[in-house]
N, C-alpha and C positions, 0 to 999 in steps of 0.2 A: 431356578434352572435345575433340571434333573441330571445330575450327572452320573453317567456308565462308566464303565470300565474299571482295571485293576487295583484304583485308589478310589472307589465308589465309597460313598458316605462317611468320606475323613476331611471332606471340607477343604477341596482343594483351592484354593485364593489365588494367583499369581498378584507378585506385591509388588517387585521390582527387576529390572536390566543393571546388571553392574558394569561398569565400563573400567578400564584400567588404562595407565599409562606410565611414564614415569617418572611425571610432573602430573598432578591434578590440578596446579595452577594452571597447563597450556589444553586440560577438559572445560575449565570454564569459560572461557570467551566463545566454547559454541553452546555447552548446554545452559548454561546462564546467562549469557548477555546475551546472544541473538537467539537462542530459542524459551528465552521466557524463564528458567526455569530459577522457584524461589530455596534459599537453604533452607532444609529442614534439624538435620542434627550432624554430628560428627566425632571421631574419634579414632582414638588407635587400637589395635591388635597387636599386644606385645608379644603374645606368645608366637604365634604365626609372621608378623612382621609386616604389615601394612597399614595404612592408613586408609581411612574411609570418609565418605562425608555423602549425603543423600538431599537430593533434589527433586522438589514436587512442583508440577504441572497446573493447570487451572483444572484439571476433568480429574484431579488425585492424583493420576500415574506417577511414578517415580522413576530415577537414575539414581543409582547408586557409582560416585567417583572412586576409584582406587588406586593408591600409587603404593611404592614400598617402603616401608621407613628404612631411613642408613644403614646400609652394609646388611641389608635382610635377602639371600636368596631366592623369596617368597614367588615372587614372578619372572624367575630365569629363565624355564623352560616357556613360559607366553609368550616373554618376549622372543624367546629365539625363535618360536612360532611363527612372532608375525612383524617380525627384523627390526624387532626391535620399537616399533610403532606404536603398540598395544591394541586397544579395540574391545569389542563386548568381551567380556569373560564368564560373566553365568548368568542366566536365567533365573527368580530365585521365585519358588511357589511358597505359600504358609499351608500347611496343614495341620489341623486339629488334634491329630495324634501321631505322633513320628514314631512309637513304639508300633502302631497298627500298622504302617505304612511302611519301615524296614519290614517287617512280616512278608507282606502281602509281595513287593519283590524281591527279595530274597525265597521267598516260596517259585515265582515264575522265571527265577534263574538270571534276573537282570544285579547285571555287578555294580556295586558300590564303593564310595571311598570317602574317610572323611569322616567317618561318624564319632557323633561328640555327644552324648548326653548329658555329662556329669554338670552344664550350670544349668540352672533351672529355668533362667529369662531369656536361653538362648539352646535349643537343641537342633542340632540339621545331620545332613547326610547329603553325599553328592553320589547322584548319577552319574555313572562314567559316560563321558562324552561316546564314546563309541555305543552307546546303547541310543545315544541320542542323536543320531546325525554328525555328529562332531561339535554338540553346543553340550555344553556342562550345564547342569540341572540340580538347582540346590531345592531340595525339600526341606523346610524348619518350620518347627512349632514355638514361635515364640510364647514366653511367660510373663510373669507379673515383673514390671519396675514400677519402682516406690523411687521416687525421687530423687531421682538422677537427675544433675542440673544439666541445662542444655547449652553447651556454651556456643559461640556466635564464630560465624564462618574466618573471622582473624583470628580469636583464638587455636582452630581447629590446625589453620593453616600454621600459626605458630607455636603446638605442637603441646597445645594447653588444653586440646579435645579430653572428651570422658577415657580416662585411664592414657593422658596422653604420656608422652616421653618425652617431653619438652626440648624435644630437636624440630625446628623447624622444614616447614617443607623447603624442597630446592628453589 
């Protein structure tokens, strides 16, 4: 497919929908048990403060679950967003180069927030949702992982995911 526009020829992918709540055990009984969807990997974000865990479909697509780990601020203003509830939180595309691509907007005046280069298996930048309708827009160029184990949707829940914090989900 040929794609136009202001990230022309950086490979733009769309990878996943992140959902958030907060409890990812009360996301699973609709993406995983009535809509099919199998675990693929999981873990924590110490530094930011959430936990993750991602979920594939039969056609690839993915869900990405997110709640907050213990006493983490991380999601205070989403939730007070959306009362608490939670609901989608980003949109997440992959691109091939995230240095080309802050370029390109940051040249056409569109604001960002969030930029992270410094690990090399994980670089992004968010689109600020007022650029985008009101949905948050992560653009990342993922890197090379060499052999990270992938451990299994109990572990993840009990707090033993890649880089977990061995606090268990609520």
């Amino acid at each position: 497919m040929d794609i136009s526009g202001e990230l022309e020829g950086l490979e733009v992918v769309f990878d996943h929908t992140a959902v958030a709540a907060p409890r990812i055990r009360d996301l699973l009984p609709i993406y995983r048990d009535l809509l099919g969807g199998v675990y693929l990997r999981g873990g924590d974000n110490v530094v930011n403060g959430y936990r993750t865990m991602q979920l594939e479909y039969h056609n690839r697509s993915k869900i990405e679950l997110m709640e907050p780990l213990a006493g983490s601020p991380f999601f205070d203003t989403f939730f007070d967003l959306t009362r608490g509830r939670g609901g989608v939180h980003h949109l997440n595309f992959h691109v091939s180069d995230i240095h080309a691509a802050v370029a390109r907007l940051s040249a056409r005046g569109y604001r960002m927030h969030g930029l992270s280069l410094d690990d090399p298996r994980w670089r992004e930048v968010f689109l600020h949702p007022k650029e985008a309708h009101g949905v948050l827009i992560q653009l990342a160029q993922p890197g090379p992982r060499g052999g990270e184990p992938s451990p299994s949707l109990e572990d993840v829940l009990a707090g033993r995911g890649v880089r977990g914090t061995g606090v268990p989900s609520p």
